[in-house]
PDB file of N, CA, C and O in Angstrom:
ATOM      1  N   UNK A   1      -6.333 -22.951   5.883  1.00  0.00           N
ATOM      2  CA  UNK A   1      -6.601 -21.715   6.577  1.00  0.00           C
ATOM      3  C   UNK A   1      -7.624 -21.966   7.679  1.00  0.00           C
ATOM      4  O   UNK A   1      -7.591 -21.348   8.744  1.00  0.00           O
ATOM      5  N   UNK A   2      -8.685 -23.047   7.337  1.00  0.00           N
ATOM      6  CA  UNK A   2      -9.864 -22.888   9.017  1.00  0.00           C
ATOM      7  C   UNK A   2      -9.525 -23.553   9.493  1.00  0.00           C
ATOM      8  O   UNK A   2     -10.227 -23.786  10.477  1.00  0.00           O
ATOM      9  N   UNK A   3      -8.174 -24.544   9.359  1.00  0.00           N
ATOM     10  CA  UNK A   3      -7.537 -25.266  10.337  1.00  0.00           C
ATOM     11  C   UNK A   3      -6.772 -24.607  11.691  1.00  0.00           C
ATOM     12  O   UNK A   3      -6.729 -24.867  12.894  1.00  0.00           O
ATOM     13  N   UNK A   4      -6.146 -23.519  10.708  1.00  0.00           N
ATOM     14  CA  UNK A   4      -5.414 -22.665  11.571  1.00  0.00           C
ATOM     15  C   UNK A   4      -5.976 -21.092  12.392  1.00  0.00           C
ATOM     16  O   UNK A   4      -5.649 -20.616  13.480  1.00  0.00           O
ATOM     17  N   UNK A   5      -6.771 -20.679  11.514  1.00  0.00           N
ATOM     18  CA  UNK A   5      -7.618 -19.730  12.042  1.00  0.00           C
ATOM     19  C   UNK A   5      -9.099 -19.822  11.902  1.00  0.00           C
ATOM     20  O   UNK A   5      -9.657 -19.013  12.643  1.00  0.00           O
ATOM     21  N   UNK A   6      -9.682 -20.340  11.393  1.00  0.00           N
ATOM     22  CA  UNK A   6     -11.288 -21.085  11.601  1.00  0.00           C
ATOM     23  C   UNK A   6     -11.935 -20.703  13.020  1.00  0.00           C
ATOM     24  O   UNK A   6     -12.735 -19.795  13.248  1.00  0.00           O
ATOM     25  N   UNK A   7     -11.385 -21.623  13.905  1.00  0.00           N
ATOM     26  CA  UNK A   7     -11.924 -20.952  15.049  1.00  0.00           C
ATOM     27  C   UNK A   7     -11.949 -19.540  15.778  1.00  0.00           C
ATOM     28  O   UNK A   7     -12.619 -19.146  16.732  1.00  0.00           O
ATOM     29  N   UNK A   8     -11.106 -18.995  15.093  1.00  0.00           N
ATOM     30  CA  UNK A   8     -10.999 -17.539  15.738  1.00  0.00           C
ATOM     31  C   UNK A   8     -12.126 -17.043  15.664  1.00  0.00           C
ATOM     32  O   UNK A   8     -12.834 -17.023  14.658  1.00  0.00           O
ATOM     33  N   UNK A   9     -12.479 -16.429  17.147  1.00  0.00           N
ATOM     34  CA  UNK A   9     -13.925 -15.635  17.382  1.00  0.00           C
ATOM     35  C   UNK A   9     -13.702 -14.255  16.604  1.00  0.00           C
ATOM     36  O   UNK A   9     -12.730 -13.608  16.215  1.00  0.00           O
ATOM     37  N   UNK A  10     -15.150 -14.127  16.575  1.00  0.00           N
ATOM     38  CA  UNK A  10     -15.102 -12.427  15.673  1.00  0.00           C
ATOM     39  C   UNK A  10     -16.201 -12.000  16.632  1.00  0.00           C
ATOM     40  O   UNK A  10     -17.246 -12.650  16.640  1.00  0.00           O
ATOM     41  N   UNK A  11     -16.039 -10.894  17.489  1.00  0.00           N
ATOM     42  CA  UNK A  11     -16.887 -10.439  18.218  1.00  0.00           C
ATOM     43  C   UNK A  11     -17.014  -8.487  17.754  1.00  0.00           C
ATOM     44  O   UNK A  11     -16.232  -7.550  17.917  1.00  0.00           O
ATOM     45  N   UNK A  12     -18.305  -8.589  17.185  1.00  0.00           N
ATOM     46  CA  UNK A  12     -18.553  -7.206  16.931  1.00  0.00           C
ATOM     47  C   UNK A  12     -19.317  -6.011  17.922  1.00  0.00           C
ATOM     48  O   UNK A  12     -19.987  -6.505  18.828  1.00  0.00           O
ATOM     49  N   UNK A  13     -19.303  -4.886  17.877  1.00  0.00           N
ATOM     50  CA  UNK A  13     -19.608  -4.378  18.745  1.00  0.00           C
ATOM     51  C   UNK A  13     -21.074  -4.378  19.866  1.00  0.00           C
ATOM     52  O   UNK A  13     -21.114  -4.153  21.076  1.00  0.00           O
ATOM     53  N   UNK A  14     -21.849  -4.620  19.190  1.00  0.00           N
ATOM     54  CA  UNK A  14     -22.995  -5.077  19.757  1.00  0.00           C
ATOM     55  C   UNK A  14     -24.195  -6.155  18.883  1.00  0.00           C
ATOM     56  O   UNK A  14     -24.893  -5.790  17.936  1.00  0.00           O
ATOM     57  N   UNK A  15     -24.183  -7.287  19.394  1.00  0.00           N
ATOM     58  CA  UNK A  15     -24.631  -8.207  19.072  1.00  0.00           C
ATOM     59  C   UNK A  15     -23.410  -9.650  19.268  1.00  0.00           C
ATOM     60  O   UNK A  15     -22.320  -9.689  19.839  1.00  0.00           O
ATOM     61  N   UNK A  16     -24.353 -10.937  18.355  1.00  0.00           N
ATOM     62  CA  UNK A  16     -23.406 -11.958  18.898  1.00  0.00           C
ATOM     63  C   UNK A  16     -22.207 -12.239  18.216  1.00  0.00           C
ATOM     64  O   UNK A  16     -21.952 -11.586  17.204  1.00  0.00           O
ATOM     65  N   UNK A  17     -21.503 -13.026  18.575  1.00  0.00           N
ATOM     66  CA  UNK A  17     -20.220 -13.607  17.850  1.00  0.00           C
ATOM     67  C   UNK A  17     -19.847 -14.765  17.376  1.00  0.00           C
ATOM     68  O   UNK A  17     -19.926 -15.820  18.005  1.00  0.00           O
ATOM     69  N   UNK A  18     -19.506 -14.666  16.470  1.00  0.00           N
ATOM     70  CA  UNK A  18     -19.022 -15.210  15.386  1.00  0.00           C
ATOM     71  C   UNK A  18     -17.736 -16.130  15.250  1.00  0.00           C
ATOM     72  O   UNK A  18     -17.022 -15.970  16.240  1.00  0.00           O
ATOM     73  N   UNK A  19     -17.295 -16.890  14.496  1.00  0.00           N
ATOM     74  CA  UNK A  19     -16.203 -17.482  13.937  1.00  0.00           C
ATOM     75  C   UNK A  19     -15.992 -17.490  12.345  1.00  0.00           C
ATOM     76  O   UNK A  19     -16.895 -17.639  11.522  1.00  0.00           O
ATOM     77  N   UNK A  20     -14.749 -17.318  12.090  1.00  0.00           N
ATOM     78  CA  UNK A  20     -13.884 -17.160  10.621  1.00  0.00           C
ATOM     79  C   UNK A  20     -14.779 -18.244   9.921  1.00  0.00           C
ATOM     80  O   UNK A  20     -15.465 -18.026   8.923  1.00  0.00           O
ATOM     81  N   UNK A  21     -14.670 -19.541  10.635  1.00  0.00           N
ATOM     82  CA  UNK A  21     -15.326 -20.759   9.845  1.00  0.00           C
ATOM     83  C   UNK A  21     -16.723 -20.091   9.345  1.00  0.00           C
ATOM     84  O   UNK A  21     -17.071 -19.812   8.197  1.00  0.00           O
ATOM     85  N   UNK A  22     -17.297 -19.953  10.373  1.00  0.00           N
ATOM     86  CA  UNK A  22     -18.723 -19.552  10.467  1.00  0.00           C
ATOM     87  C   UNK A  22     -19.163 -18.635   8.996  1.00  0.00           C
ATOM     88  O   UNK A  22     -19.921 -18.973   8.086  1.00  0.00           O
ATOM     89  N   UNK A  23     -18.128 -16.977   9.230  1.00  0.00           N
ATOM     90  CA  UNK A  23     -18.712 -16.196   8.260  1.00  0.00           C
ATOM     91  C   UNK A  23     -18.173 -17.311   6.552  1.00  0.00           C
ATOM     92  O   UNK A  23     -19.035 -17.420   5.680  1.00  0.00           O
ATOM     93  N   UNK A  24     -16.957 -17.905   6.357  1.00  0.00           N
ATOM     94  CA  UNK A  24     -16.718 -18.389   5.336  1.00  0.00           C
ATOM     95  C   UNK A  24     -17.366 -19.252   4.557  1.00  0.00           C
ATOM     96  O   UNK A  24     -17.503 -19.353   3.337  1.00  0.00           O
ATOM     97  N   UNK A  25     -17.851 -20.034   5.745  1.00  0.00           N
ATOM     98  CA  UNK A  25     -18.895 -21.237   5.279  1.00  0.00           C
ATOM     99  C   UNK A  25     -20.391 -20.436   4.700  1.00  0.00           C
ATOM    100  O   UNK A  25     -21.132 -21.181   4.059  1.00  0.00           O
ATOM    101  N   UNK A  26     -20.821 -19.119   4.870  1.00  0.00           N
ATOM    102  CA  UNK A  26     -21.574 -18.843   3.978  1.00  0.00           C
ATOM    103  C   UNK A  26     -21.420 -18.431   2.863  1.00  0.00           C
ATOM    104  O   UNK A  26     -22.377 -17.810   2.400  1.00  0.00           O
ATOM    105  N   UNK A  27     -20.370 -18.573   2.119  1.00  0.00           N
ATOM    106  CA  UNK A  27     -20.080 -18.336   1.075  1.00  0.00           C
ATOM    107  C   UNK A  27     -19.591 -19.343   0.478  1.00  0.00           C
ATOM    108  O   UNK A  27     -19.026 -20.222   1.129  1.00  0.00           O
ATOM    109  N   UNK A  28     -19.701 -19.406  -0.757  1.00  0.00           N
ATOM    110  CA  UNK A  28     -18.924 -20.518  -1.856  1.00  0.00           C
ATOM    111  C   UNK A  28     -17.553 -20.583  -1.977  1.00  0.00           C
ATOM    112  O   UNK A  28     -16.930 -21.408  -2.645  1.00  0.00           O
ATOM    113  N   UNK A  29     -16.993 -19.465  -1.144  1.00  0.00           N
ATOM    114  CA  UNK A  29     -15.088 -19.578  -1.544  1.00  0.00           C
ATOM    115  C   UNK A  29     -14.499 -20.268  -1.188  1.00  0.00           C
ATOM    116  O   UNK A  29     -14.277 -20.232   0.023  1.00  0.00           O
ATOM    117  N   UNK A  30     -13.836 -21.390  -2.054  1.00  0.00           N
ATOM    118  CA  UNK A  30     -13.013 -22.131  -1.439  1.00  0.00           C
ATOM    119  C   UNK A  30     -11.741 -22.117  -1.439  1.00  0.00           C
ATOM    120  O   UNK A  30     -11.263 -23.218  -1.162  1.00  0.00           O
ATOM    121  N   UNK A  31     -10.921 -21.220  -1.660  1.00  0.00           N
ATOM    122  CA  UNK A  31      -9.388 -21.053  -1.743  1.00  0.00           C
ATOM    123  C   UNK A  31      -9.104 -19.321  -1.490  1.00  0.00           C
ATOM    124  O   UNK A  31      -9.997 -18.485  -1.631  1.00  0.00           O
ATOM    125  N   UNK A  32      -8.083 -19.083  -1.205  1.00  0.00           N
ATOM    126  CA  UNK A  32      -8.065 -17.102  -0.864  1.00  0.00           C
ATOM    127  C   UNK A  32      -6.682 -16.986  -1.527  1.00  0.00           C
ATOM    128  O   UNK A  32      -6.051 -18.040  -1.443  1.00  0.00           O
ATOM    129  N   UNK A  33      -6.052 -16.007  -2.152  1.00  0.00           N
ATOM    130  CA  UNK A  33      -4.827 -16.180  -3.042  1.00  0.00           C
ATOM    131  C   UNK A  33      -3.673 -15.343  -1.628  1.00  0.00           C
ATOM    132  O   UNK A  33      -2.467 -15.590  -1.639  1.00  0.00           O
ATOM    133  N   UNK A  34      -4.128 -14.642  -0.818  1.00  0.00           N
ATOM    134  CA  UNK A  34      -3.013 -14.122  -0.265  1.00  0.00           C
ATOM    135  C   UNK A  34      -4.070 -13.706   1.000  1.00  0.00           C
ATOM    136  O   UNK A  34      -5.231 -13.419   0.709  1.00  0.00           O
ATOM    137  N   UNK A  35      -3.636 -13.687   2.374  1.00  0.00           N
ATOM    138  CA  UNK A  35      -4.238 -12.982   3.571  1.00  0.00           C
ATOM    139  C   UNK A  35      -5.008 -11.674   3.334  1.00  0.00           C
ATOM    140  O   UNK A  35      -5.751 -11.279   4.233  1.00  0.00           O
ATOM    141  N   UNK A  36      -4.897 -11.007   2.258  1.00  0.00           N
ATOM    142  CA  UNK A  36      -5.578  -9.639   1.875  1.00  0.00           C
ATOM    143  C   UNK A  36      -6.936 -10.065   1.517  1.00  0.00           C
ATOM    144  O   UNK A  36      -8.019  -9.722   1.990  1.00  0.00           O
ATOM    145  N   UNK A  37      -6.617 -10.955   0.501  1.00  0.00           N
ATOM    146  CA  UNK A  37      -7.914 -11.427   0.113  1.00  0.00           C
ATOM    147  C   UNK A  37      -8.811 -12.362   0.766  1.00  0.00           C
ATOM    148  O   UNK A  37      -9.985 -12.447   0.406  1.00  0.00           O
ATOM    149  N   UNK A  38      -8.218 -13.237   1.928  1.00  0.00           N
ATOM    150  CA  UNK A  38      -9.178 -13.486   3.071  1.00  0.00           C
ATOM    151  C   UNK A  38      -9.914 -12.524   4.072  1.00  0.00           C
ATOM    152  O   UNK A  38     -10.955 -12.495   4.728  1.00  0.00           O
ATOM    153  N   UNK A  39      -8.595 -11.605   3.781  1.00  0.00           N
ATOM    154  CA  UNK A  39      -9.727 -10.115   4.897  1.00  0.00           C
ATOM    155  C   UNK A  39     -11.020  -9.740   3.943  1.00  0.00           C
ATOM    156  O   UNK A  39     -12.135  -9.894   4.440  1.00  0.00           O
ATOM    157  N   UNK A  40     -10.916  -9.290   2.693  1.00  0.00           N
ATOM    158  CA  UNK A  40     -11.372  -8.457   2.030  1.00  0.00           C
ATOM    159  C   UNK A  40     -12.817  -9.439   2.093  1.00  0.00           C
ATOM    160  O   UNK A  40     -13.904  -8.970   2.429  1.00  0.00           O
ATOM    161  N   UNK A  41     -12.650 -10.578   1.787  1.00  0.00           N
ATOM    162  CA  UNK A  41     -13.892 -11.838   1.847  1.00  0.00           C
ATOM    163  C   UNK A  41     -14.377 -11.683   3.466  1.00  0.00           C
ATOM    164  O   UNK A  41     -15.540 -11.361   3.710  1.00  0.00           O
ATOM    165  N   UNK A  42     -13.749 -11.846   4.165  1.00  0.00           N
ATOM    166  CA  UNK A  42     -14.543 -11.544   5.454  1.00  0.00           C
ATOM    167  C   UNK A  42     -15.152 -10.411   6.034  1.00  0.00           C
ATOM    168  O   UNK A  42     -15.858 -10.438   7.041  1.00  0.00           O
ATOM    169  N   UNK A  43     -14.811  -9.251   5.262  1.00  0.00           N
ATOM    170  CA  UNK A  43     -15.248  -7.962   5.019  1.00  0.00           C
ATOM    171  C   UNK A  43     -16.557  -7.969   4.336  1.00  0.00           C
ATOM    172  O   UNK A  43     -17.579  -7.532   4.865  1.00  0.00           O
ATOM    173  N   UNK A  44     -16.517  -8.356   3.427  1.00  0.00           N
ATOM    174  CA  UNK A  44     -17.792  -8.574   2.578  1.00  0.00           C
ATOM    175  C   UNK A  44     -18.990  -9.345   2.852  1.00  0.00           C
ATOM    176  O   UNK A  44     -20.170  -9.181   2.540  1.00  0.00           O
ATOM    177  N   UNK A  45     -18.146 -10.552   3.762  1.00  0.00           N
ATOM    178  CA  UNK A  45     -19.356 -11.375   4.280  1.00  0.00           C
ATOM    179  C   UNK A  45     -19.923 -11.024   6.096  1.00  0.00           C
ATOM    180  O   UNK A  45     -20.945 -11.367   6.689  1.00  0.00           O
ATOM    181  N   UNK A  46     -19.364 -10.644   6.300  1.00  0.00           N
ATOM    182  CA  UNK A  46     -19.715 -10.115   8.233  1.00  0.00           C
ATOM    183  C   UNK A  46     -20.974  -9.607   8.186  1.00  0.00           C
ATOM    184  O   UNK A  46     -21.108  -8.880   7.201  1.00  0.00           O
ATOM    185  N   UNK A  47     -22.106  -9.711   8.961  1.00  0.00           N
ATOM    186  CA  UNK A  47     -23.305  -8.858   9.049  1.00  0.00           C
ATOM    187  C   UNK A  47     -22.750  -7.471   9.470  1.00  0.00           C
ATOM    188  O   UNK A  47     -21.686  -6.993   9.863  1.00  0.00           O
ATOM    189  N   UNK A  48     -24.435  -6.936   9.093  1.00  0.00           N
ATOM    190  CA  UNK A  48     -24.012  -5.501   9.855  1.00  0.00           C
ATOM    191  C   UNK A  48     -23.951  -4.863  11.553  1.00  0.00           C
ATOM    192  O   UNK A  48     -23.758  -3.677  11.823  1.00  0.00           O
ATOM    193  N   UNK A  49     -24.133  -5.803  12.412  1.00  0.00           N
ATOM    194  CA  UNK A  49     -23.274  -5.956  13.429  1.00  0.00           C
ATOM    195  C   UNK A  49     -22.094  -5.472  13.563  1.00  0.00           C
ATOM    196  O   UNK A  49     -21.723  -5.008  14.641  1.00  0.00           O
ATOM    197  N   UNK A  50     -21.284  -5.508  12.430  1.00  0.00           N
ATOM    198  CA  UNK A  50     -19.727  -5.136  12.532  1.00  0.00           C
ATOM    199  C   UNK A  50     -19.273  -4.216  12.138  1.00  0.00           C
ATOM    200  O   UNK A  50     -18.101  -3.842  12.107  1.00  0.00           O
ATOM    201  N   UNK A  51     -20.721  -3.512  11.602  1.00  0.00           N
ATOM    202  CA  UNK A  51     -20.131  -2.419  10.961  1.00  0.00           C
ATOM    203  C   UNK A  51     -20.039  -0.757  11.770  1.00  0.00           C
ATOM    204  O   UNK A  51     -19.559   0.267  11.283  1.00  0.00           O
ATOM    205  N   UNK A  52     -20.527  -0.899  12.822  1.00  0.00           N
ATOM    206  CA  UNK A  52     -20.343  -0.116  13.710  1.00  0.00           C
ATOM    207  C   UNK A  52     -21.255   0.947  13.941  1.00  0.00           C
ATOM    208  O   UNK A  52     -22.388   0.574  14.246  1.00  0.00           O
ATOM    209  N   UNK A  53     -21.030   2.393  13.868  1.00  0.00           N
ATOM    210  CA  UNK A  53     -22.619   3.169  13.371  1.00  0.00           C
ATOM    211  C   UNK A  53     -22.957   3.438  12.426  1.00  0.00           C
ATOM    212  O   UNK A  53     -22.409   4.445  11.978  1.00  0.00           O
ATOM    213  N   UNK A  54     -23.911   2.840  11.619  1.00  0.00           N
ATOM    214  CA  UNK A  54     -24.085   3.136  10.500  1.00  0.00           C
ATOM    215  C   UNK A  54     -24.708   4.431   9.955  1.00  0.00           C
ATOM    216  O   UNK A  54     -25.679   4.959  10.497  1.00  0.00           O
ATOM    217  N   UNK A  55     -23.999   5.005   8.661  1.00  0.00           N
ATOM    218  CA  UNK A  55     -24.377   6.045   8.224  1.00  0.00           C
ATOM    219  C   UNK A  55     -23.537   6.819   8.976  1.00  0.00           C
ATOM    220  O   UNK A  55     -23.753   8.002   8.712  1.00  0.00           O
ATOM    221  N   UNK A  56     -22.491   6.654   9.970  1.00  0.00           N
ATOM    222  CA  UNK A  56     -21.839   7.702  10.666  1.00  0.00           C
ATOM    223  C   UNK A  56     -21.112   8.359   9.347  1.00  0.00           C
ATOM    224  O   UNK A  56     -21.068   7.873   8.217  1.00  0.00           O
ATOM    225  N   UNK A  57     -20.591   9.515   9.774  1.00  0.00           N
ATOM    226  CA  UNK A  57     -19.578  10.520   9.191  1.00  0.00           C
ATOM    227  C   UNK A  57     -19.139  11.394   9.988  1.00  0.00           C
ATOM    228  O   UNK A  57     -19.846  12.105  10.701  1.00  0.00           O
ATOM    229  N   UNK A  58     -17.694  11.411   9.916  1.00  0.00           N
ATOM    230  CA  UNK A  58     -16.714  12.230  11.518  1.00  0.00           C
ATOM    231  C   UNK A  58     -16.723  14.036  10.888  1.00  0.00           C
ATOM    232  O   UNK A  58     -16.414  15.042  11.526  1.00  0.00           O
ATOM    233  N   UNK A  59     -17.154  13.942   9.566  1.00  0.00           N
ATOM    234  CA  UNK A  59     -17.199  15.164   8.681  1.00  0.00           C
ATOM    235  C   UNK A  59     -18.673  16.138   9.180  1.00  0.00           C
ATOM    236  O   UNK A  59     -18.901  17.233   8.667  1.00  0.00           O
ATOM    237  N   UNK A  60     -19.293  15.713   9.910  1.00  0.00           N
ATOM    238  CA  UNK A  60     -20.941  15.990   9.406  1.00  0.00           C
ATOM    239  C   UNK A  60     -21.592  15.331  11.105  1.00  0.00           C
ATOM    240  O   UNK A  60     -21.025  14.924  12.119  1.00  0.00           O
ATOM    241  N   UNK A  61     -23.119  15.521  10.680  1.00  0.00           N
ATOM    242  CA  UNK A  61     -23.882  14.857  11.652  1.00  0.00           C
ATOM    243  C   UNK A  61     -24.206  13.236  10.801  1.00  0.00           C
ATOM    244  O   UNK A  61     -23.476  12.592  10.047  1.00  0.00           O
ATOM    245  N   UNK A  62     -25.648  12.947  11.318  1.00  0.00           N
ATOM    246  CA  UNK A  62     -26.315  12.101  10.876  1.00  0.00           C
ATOM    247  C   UNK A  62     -26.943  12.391   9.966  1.00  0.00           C
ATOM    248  O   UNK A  62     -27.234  13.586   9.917  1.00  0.00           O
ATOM    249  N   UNK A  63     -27.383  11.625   8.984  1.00  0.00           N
ATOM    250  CA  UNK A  63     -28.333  12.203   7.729  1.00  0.00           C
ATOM    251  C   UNK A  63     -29.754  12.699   8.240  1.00  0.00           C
ATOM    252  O   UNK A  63     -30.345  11.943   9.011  1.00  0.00           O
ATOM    253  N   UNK A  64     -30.346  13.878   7.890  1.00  0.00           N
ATOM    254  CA  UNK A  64     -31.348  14.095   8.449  1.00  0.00           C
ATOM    255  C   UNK A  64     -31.446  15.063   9.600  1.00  0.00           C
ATOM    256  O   UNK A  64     -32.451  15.674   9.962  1.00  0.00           O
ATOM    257  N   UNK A  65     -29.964  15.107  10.229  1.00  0.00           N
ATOM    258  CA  UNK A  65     -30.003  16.193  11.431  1.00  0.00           C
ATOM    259  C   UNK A  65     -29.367  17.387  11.299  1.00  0.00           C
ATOM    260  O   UNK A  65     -28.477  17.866  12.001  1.00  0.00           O
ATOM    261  N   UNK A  66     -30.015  17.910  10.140  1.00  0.00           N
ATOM    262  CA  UNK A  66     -29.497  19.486   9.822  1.00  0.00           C
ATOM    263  C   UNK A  66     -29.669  20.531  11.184  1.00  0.00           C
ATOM    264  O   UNK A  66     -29.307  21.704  11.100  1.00  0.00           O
ATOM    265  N   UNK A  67     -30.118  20.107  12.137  1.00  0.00           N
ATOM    266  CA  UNK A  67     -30.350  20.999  13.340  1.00  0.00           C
ATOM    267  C   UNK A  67     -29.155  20.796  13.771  1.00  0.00           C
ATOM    268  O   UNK A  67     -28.517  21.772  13.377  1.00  0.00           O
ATOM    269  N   UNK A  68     -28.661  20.304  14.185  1.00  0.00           N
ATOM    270  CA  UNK A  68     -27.526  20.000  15.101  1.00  0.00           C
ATOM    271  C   UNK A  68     -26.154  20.382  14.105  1.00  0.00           C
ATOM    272  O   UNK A  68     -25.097  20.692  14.656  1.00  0.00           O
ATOM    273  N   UNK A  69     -26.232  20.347  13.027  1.00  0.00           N
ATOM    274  CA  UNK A  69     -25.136  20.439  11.853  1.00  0.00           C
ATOM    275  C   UNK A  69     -24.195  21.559  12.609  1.00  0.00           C
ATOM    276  O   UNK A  69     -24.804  22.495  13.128  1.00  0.00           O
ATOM    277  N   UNK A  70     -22.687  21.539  12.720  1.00  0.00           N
ATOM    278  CA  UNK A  70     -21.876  22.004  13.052  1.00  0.00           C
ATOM    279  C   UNK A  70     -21.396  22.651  12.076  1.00  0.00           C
ATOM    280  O   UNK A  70     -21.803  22.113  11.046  1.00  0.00           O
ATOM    281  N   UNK A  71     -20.761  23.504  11.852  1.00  0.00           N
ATOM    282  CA  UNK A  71     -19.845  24.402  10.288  1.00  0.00           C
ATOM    283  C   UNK A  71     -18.790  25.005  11.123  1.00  0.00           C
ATOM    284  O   UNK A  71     -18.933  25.731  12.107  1.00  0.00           O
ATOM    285  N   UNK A  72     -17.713  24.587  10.569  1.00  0.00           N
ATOM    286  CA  UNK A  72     -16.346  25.402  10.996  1.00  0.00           C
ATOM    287  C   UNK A  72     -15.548  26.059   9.474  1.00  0.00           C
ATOM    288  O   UNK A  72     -14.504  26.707   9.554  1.00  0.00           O
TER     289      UNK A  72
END
C-alpha cells in the first residue's frame, strides 16, 4: 500500500501537508484488511489540522454563543 499510495499528499485546510507514509508511520499498523480500514486509520491518525472547524455544528452556533443563537 505506501508503495502505491504512500506518497500521496494530504493537504488540510489550514496548516502544512502531509503524506499517507507520513501519517502511517506514526503508528504501529502494519497491515489494513480492506481500503475502509486504511481510511478509518488515517482518520484517526491526521492532526487536528484536518479537522476543519472545530466544535462547529450546522444545527446551532458555537458553544458559548447563546447571543447569536438562531431558533426556527
Amino acid at each position: 500500500m505506501l508503495e502505491t499510495v504512500g506518497d500521496t499528499e494530504l493537504s488540510p485546510p489550514d496548516g502544512e501537508s502531509t503524506t499517507i507514509r507520513a501519517v502511517i508511520d506514526r503508528s504501529d499498523v502494519e497491515t489494513f484488511d480492506s481500503a475502509d480500514d486504511l481510511y478509518d486509520t488515517l482518520m484517526m491518525l491526521v492532526g487536528a489540522q484536518f479537522i476543519g472547524r472545530r466544535y462547529y455544528d450546522d444545527r446551532g452556533g458555537m458553544p458559548g454563543d447563546e447571543e447569536n443563537e438562531v431558533s426556527f
